[in-house]
Each structure stands twice: as C-alpha cells, then as structure tokens.
PAZAPA-4460 file (N, C-alpha, C; in steps of 0.05 Angstrom, whole numbers, plus 32768, in hexadecimal, padded with zeros to 4 digits):
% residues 291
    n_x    n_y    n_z   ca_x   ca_y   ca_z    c_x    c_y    c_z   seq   type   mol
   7ECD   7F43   80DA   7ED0   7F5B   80C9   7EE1   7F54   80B0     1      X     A
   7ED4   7F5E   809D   7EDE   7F55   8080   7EFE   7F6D   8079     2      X     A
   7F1B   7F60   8077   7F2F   7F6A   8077   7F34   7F6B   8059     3      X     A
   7F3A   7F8D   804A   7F49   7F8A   8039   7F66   7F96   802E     4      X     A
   7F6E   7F92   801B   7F88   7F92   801D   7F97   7F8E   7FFF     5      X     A
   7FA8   7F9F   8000   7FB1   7F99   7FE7   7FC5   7FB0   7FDB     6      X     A
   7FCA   7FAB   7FC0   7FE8   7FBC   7FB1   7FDE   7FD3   7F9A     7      X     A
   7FDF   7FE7   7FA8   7FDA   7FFC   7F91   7FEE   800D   7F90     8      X     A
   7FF4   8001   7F68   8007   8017   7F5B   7FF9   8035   7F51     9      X     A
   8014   8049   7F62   8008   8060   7F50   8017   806A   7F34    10      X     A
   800E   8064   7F21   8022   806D   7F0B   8015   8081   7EF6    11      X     A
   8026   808B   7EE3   8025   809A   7ED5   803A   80AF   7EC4    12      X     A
   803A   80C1   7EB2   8054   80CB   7EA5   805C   80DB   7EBB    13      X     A
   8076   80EB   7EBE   8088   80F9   7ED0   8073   810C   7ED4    14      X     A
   8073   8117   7EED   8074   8134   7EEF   8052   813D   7EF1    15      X     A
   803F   8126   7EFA   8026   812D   7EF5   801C   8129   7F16    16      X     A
   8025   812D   7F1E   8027   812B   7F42   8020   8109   7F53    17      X     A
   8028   80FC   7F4A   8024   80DA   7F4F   8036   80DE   7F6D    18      X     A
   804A   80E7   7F74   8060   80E9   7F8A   8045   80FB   7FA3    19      X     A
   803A   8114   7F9A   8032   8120   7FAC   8017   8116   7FB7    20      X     A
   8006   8104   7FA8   7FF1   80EE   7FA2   7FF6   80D9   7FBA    21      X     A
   8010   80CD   7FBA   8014   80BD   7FC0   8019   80BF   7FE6    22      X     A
   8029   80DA   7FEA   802B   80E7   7FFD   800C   80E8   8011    23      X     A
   7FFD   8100   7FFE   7FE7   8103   8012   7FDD   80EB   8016    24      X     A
   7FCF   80D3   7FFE   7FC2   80B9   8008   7FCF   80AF   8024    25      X     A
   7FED   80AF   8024   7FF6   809B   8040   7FFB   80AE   8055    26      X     A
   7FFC   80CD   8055   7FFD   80E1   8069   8016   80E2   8070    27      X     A
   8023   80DF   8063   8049   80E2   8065   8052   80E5   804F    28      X     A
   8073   80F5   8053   807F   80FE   8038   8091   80ED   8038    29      X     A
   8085   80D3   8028   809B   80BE   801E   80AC   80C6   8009    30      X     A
   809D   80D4   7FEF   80AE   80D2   7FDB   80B5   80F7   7FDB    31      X     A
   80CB   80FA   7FD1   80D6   810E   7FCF   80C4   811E   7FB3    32      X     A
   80BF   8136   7FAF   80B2   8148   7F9A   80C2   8164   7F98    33      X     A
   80C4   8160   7F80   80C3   817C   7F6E   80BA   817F   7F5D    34      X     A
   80C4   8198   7F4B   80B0   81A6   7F36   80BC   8195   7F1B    35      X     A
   80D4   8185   7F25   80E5   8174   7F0B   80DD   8155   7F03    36      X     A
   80DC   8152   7EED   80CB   813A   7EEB   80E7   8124   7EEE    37      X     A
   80DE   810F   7EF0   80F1   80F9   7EF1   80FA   80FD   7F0E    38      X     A
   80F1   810E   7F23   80FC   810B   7F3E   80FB   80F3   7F4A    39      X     A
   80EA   80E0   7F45   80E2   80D0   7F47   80F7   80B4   7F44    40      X     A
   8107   80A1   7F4E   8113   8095   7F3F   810C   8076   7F46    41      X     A
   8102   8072   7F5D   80FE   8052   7F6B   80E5   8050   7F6D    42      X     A
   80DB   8035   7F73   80C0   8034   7F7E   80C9   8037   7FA1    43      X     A
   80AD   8044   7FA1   80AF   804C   7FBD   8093   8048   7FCB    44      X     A
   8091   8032   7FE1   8074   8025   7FE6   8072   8033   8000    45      X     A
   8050   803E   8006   8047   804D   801D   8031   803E   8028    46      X     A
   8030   8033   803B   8019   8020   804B   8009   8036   805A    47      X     A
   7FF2   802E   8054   7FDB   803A   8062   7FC3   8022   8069    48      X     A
   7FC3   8025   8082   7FBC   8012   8099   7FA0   8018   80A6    49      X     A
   7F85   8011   80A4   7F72   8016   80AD   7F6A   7FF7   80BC    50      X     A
   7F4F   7FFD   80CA   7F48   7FE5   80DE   7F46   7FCD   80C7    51      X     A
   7F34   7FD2   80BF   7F32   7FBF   80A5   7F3F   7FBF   808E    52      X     A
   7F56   7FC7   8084   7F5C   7FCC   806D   7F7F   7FD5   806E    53      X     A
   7F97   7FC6   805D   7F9E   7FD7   8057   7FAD   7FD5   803F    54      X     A
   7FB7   7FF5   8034   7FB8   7FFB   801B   7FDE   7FFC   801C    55      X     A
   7FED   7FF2   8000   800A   7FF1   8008   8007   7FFD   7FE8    56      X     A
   800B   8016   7FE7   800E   802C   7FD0   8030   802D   7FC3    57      X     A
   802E   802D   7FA5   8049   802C   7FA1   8046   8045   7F96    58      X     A
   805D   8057   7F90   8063   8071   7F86   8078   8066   7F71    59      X     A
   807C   8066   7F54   8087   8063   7F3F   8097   8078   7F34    60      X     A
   80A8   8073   7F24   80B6   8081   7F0E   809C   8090   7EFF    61      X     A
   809A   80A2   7EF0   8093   80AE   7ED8   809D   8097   7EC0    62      X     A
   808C   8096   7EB0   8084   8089   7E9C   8092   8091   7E88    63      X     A
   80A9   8087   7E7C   80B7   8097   7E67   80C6   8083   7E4D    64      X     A
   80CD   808F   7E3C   80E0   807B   7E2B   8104   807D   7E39    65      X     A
   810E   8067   7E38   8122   8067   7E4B   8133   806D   7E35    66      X     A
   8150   8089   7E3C   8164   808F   7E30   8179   807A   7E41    67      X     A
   8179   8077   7E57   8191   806E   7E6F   818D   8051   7E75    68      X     A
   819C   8048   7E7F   81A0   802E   7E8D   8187   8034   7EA5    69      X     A
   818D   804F   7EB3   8182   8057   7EC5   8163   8057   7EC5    70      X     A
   815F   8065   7EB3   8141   8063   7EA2   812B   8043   7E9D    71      X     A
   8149   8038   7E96   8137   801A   7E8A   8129   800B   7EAD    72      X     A
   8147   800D   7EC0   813B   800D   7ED7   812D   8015   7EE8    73      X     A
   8123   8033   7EE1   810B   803E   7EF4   80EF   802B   7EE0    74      X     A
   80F7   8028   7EC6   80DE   8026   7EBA   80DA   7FFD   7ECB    75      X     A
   80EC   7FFB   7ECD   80E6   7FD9   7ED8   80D7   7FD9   7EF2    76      X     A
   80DA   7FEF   7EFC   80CD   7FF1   7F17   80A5   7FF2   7F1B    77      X     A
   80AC   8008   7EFF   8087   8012   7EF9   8085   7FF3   7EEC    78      X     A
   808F   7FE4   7EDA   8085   7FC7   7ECE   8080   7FB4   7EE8    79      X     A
   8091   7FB3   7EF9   808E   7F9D   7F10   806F   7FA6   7F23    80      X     A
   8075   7FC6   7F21   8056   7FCD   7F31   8038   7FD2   7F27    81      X     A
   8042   7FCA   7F0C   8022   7FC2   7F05   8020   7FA1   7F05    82      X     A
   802D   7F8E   7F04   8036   7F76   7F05   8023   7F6D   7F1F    83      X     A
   802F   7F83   7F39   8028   7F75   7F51   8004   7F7A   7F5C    84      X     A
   7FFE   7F98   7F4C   7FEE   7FA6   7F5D   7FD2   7F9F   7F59    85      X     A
   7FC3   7F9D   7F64   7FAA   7F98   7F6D   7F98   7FB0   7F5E    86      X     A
   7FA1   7FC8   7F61   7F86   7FDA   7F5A   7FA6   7FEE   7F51    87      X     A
   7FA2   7FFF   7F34   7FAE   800F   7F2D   7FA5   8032   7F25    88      X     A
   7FB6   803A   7F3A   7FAE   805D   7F35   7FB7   8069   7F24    89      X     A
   7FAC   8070   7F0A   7FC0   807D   7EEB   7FBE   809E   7EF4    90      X     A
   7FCD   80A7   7EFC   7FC9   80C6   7EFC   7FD5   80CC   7EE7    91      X     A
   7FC4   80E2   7EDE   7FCB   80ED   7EC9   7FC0   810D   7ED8    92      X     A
   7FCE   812A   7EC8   7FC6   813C   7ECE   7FAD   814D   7EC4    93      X     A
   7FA8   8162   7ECE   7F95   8173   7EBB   7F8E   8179   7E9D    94      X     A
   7FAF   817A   7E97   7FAA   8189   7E79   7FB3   8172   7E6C    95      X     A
   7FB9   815D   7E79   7FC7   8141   7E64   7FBD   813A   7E4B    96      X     A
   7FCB   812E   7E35   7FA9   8122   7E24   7FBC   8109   7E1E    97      X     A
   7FA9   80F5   7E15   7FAB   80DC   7E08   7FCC   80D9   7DFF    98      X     A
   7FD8   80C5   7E0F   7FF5   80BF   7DFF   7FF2   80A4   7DFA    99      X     A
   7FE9   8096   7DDB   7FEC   807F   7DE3   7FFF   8072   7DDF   100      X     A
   8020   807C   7DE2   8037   8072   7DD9   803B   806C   7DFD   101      X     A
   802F   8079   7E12   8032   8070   7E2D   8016   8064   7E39   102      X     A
   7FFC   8069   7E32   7FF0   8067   7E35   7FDB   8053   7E2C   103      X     A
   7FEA   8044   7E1C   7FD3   8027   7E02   7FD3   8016   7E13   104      X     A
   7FED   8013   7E26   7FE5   7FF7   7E34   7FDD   7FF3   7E4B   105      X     A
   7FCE   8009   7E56   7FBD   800B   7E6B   7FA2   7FF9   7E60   106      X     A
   7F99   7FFF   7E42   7F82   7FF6   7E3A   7F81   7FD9   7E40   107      X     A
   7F9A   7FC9   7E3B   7F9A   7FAF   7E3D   7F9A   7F9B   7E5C   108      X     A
   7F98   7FB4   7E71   7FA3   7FA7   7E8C   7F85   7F9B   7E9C   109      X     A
   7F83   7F84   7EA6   7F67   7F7B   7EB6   7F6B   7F8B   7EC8   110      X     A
   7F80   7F95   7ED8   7F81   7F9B   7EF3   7F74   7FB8   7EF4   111      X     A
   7F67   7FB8   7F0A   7F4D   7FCB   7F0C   7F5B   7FE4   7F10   112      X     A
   7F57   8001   7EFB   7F66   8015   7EF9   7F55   802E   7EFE   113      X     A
   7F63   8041   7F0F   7F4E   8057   7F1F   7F63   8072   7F0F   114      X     A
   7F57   807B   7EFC   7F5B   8093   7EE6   7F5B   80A5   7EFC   115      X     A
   7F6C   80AD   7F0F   7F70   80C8   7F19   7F74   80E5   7F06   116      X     A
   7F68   80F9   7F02   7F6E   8107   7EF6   7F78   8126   7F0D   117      X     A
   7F91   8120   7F0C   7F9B   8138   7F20   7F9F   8157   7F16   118      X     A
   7FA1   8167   7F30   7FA2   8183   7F31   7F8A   818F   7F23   119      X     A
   7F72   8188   7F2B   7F5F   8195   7F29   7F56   81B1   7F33   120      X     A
   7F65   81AF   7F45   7F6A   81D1   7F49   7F71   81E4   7F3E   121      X     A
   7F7E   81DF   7F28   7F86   81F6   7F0F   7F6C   81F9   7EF4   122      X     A
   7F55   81EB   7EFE   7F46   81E8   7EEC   7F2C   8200   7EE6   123      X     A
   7F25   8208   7ED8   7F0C   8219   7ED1   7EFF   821A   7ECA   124      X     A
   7EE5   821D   7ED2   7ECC   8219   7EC0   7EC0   8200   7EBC   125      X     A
   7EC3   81FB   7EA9   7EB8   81D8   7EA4   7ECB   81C6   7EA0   126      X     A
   7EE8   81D3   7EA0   7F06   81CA   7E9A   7F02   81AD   7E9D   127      X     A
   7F02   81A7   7EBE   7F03   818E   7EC9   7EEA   817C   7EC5   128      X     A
   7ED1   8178   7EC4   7EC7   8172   7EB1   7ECF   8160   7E9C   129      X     A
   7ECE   8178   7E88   7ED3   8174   7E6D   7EE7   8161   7E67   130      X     A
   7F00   8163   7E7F   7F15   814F   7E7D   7F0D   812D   7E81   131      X     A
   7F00   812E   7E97   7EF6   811A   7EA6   7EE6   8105   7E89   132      X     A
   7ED8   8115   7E81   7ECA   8109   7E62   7ED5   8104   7E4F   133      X     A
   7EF1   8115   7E49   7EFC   810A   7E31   7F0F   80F7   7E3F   134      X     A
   7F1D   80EE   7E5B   7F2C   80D5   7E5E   7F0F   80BD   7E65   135      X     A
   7EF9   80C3   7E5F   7EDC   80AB   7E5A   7EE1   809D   7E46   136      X     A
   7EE6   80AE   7E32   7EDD   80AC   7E14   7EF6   809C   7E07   137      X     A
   7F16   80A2   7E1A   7F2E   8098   7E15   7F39   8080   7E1E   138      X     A
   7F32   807A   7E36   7F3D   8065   7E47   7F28   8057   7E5A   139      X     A
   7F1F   803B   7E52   7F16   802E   7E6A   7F1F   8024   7E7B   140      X     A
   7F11   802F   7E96   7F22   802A   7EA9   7F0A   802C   7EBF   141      X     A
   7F0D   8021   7EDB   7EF8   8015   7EEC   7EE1   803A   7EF4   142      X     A
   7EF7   8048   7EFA   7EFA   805E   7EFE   7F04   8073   7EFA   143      X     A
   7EF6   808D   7EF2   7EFF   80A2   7EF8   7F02   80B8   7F0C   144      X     A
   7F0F   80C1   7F10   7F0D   80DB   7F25   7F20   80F2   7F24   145      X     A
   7F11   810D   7F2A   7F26   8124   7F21   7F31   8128   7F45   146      X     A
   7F49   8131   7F49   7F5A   8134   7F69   7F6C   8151   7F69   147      X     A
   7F6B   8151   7F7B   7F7F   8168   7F79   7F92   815D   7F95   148      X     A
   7FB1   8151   7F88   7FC3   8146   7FA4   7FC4   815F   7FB6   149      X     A
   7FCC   8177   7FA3   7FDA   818B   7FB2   7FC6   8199   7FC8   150      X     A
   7FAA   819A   7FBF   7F8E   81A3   7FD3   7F83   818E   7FEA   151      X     A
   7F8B   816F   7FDF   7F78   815C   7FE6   7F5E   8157   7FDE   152      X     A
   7F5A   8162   7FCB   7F38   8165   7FC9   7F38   8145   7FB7   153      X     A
   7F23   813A   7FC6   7F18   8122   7FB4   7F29   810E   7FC4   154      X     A
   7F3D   8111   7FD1   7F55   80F6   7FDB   7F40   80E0   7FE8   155      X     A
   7F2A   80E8   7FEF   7F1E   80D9   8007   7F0C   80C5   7FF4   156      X     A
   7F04   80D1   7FDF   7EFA   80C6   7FC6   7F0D   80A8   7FC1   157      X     A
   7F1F   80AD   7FB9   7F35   80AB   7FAC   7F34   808E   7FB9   158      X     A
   7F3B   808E   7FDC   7F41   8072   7FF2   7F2E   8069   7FEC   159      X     A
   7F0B   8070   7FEC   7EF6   805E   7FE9   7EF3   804E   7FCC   160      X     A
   7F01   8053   7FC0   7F09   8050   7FA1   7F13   803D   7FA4   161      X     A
   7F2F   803E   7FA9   7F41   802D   7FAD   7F35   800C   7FC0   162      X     A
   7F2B   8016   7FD9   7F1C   8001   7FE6   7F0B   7FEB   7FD8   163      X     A
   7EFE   7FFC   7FCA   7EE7   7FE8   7FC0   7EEC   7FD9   7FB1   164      X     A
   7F05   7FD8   7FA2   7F11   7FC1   7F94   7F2E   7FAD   7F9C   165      X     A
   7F2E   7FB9   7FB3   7F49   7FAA   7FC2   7F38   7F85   7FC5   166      X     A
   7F4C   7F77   7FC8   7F47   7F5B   7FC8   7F3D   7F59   7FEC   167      X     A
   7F2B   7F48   7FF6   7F35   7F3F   800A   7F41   7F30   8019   168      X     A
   7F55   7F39   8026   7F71   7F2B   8027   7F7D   7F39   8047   169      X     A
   7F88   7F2A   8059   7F9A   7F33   806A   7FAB   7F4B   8064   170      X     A
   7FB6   7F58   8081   7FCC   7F6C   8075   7FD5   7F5D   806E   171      X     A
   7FF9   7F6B   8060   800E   7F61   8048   8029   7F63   8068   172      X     A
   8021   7F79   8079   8031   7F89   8080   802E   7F8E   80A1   173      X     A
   8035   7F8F   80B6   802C   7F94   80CF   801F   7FB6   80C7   174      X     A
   800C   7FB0   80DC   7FF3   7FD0   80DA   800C   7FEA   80EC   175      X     A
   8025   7FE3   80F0   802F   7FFE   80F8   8045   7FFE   80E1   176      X     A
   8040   7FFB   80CD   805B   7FF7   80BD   8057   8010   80A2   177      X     A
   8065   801D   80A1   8063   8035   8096   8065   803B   806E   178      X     A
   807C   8028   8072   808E   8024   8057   809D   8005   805A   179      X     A
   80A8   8000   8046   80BA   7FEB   803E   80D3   7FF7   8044   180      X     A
   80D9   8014   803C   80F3   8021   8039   8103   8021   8052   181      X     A
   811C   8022   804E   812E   8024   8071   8136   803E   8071   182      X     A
   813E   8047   8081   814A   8067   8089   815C   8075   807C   183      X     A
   816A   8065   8078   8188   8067   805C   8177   8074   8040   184      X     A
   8166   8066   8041   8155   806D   8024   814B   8084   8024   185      X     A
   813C   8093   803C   8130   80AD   803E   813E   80C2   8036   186      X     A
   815B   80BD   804E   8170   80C5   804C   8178   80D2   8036   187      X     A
   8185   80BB   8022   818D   80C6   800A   8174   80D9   7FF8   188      X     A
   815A   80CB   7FFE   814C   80DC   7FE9   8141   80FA   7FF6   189      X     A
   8145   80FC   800C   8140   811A   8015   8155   8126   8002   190      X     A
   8174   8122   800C   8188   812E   7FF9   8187   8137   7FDE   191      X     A
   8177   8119   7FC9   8173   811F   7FB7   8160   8133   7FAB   192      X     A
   814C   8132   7FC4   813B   814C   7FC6   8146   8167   7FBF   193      X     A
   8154   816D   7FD1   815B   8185   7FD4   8171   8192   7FB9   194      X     A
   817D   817B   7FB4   8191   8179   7F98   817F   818B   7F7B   195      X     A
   8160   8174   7F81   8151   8180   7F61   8148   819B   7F73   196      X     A
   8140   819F   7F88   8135   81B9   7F85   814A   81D9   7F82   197      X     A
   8165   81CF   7F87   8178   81EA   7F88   8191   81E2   7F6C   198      X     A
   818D   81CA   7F63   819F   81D7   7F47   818D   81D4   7F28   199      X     A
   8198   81DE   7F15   8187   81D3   7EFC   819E   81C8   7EE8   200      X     A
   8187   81CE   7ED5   818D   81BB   7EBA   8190   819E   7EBF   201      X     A
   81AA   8191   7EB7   81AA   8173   7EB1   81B4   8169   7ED5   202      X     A
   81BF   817C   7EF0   81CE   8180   7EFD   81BE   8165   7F11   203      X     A
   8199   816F   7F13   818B   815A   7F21   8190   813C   7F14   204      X     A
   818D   8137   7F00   818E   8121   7EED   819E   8113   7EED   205      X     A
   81C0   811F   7EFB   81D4   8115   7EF1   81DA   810A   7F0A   206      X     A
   81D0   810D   7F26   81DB   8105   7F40   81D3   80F1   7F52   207      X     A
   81DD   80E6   7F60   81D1   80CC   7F77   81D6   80D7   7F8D   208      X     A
   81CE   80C6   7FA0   81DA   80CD   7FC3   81D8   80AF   7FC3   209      X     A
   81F3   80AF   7FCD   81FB   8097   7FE8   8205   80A0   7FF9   210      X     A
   81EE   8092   8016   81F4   808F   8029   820B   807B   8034   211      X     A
   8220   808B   8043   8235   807A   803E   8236   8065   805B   212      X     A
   822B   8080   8077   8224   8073   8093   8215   807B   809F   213      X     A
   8204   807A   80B0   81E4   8083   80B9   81ED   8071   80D1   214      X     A
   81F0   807F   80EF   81F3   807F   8100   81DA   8086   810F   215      X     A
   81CA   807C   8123   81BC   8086   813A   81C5   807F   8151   216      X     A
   81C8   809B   8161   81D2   80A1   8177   81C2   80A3   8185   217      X     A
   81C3   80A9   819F   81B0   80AD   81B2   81A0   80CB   81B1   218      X     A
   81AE   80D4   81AA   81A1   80F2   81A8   81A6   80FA   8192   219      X     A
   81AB   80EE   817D   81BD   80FB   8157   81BB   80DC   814A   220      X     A
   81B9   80E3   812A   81B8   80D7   8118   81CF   80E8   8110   221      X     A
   81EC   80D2   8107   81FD   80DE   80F5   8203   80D2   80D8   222      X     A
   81F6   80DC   80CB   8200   80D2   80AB   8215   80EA   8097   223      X     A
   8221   80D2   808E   8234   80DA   8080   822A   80CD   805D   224      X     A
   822E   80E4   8046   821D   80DD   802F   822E   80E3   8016   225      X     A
   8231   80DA   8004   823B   80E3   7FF3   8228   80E8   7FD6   226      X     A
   8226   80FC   7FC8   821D   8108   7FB6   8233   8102   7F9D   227      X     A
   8220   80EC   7F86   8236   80E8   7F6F   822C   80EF   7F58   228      X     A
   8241   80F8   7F4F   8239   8109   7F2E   824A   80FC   7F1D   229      X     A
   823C   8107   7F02   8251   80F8   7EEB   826A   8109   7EDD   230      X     A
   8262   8122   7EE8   8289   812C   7ED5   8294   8143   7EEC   231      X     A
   82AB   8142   7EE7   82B4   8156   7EF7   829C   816D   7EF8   232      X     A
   82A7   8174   7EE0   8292   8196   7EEB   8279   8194   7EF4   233      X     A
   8262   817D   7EFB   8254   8182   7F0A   825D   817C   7F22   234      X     A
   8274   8173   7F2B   8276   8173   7F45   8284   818A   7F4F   235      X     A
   8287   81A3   7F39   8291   81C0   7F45   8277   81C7   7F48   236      X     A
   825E   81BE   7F39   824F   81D6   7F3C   823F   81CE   7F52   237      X     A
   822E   81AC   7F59   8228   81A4   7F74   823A   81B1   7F8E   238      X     A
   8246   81B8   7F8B   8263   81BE   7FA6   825B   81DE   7FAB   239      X     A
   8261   81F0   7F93   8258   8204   7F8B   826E   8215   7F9C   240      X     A
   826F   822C   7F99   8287   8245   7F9C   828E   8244   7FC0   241      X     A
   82A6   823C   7FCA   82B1   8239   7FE4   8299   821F   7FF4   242      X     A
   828F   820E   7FDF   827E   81FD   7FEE   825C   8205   7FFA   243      X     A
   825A   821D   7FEB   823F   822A   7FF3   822B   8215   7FEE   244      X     A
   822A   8207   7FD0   820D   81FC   7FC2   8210   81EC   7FD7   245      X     A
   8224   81DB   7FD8   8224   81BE   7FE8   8220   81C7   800F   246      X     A
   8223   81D9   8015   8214   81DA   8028   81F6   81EE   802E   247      X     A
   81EF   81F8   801B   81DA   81F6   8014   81C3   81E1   8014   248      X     A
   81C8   81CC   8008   81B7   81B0   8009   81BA   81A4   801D   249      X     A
   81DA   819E   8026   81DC   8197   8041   81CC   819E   805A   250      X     A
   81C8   81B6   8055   81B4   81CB   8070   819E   81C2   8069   251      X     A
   8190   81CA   8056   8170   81C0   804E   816A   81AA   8056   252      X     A
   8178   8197   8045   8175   8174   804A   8175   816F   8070   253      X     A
   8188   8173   8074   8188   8172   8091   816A   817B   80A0   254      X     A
   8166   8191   809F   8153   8197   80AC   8136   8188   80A1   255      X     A
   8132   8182   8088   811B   816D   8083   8125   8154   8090   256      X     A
   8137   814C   8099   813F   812F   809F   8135   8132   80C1   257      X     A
   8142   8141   80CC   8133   814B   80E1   8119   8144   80EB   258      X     A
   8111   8158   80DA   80EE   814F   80DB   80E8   8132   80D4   259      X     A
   80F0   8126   80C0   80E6   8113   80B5   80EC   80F7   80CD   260      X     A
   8106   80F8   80D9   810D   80E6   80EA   8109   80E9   8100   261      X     A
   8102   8108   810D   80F9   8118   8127   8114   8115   8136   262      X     A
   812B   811A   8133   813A   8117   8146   8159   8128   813A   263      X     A
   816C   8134   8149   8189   813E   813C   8198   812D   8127   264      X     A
   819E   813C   8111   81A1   8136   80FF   81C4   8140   80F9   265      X     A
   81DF   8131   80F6   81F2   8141   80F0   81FD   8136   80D6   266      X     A
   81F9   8140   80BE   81F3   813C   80A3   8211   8143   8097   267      X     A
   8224   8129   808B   8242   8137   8085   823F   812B   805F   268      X     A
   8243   8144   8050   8235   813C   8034   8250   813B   801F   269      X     A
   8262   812C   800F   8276   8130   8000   826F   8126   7FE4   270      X     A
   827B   812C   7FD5   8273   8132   7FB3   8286   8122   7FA5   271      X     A
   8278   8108   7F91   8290   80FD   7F8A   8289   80FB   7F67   272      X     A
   829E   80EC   7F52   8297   80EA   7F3B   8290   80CE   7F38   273      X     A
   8279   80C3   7F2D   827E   80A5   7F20   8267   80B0   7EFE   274      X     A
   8281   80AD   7EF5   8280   80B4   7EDF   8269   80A4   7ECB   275      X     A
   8253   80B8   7EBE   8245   80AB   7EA9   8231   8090   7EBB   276      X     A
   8228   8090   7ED5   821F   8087   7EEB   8203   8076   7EDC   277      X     A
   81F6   808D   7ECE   81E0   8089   7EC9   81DC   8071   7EAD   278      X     A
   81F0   806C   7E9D   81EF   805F   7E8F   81FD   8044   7E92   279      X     A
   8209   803C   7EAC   8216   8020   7EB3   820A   800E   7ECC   280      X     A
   8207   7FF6   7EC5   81F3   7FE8   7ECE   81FD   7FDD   7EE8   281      X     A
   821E   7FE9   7EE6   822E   7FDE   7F06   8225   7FF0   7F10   282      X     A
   8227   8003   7F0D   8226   801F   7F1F   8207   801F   7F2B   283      X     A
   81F7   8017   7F17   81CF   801C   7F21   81D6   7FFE   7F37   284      X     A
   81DD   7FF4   7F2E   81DA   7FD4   7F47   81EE   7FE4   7F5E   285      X     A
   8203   7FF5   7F5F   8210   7FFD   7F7C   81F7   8019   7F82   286      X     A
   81EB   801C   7F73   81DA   802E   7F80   81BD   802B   7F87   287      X     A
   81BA   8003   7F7F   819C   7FFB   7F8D   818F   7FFE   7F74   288      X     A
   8190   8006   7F5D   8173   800A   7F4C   8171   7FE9   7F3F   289      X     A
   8184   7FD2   7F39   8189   7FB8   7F28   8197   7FAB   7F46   290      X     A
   8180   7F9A   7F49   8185   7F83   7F56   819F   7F6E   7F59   291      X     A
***
C-alpha cells in the first residue's frame, strides 16, 4: 500500500479563521480562537493519521507587518512553515480582496498551494462564486476551494486536496501522536484563551502565561501559572475589583482544561509585571517564541 505523508502549512492574514480550519481538519481544539486577530501567536502542528497517510498541519501567526520584537517572531514562524511544507493552505476569507503587500509572494512559491476561500456561509447569491473567480484571475495556485471551518462544509474536499499532492513518504511521527506540543503548552494557551475573550482593547495584546508547575497526581492535575503584563495598571485591571476578573478566567480556563485533559484540574493563577515584554528579545527567548 502506497503511504503518504507530509507538512502542510496553514497560513494567511489574522483573523480569517486558519486556527478554526485547522481544528476541524485534525478533530481537536489545538489552537485557541477568538473573534481577536493576532490570537494566534506560535506555530502550532496537528497530526492527522490515516491507514495510508499522514497529514502533520501547522497553524501559523496571521500575516502582518511586524511593530514588536514579538511580531518579527511570530512572523519567523509563518517563514520557517512555508520553508518546510509540502502542500500549502492560503486561507483567505469571504469578503478578502487582493493584498499584494502580503500576498505577491505566494506567486513566486513552487510549493503546491490550495486557495481555501473560508466562511462561505455568510455568502449570497452568486457571492461565493463570484469570489472563487476573481481569486482565478488573481493568484495561481494548484487549487481552489470555497469552506466554511465553522459549518464544515467542503472540509472533506479540502483532505482529498491535500492528499493528492502529499509526497510519498513514511509517517514523520508515530500514528497515535497527536501534536508536537507538551501539556504546559495547552495549559498556558487555554489561559490565554480566556484572557482575549473577557478583557479588551490593548489588555489581550499586552499578556503571556507562564506556566510556572504542572503537577499530575493521581486523581488532579495541579498547576500553578502566572499571567504577565507590561505596566502596572494592567495588572489592576487583569486582577480586576477584590480579584473578580482574575478569577473569572481562572474558572473558565479551568474547566476547558478539564475537558481538554479529561481529568481534575486545581488551577492557582497570579499576575505579574515584565515590563514592555513584547518588545525585548530576553523576555520572548524566557517565554519560548526565539530559540
């Protein structure tokens, strides 16, 4: 039986559903989603394991011009994962059009590229269509296809897509192996989860989680986490009035960790400053993004 196998990046600008894409293809919620763009900050790889075949999906940064230290390093992550990948998924959304200040050097790439055009479900009439024809007329690329992550419609499309241009090649990876990522990693990014979905403005943007100890017990997982911001006053407002916000997320997070790990969860969360985080290259290397 003919085995294939291989590295598909999913990339694209923030916020066009590449995280929730990435999710349904491997049938688990690896990467964390919200309605905020840039939630996104690591590559984050999802293995999907068939008899003959399997697929090791990366989930990327959003595509952006870098203001931060932080920035330059999510963007090194999307450069290394077109570098490695075998077959590339460009999602782009419904109403997107042509950027070629992000978008010119897709034209130049050999590596075989599958034009996802997501959230087709918001579409009407000939909407989707019509879209499908004008990214023809814009970008060559092996394939097109319109999806909807959030419906599933087309996903099944999508794997036979992907298949037909995978190399043949051994797994990369044992066939029960889920992710690359360790538990510490979930960990923190559930947290971070819950962070973009209950504060705003700059408040998501400005914070990390470190996991400081991740204990498994026989019957409990105990981690202890710390949440770091860059100035005092966001660490009044993360904490929030007698400690409400901060156990707020604490509770949420917990109970997705729960599920996510299937087992008791006792979640102890404290709030610290490292000041201006996002722009120092010590601070991204103590927090894993620079090698």
């Amino acid at each position: 039986m003919t085995h294939r196998s291989g590295f598909v990046s999913i990339v694209g600008k923030p916020n066009v559903g590449k995280s929730s894409l990435m999710n349904k293809l491997v049938g688990e919620n690896l990467s964390i989603i919200t309605s905020k763009a840039q939630t996104t900050r690591h590559r984050i790889m999802g293995i999907l394991n068939g008899e003959d075949f399997q697929i090791v999906y990366s989930d990327t940064p959003g595509i952006l011009e870098p203001k931060y230290e932080l920035h330059a390093a999510m963007m090194s992550y999307v450069n290394v994962s077109l570098e490695d990948a075998d077959v590339i998924l460009l999602v782009v959304e419904l109403g997107e059009k042509y950027d070629e200040q992000i978008l010119n050097r897709f034209a130049t790439i050999k590596t075989p590229i599958i034009l996802v055009v997501n959230k087709v479900d918001l579409g009407k009439g000939s909407q989707v269509q019509d879209k499908l024809d004008y990214w023809k007329e814009r970008l060559k690329v092996a394939e097109i296809i319109g999806v909807s992550a959030k419906t599933g419609d087309n996903l099944d499309t999508v794997l036979e897509l992907i298949k037909k241009y995978l190399p043949e090649h051994p797994g990369y990876y044992p066939k029960d192996t889920l992710t690359d990522r360790y538990d510490r990693f979930f960990a923190a990014e559930i947290i971070r989860e819950k962070i973009f979905l209950n504060y705003d403005q700059e408040i998501p943007y400005s914070t990390e989680v470190g996991i400081e100890s991740f204990k498994e017990e026989e019957k409990m997982i105990r981690i202890r986490a710390t949440i770091f911001v860059e100035r005092d006053s966001q660490k009044g407002i993360v904490i929030g009035k007698a400690g409400s916000s901060l156990k707020k997320v604490g509770s949420e997070a917990r109970l997705d960790m729960e599920a996510f790990f299937k087992q008791k969860v006792f979640l102890e969360t404290h709030v610290k400053v490292a000041e201006n985080w996002r722009k120092q290259k010590l601070r991204l290397k103590q927090f894993g993004y620079i090698d």
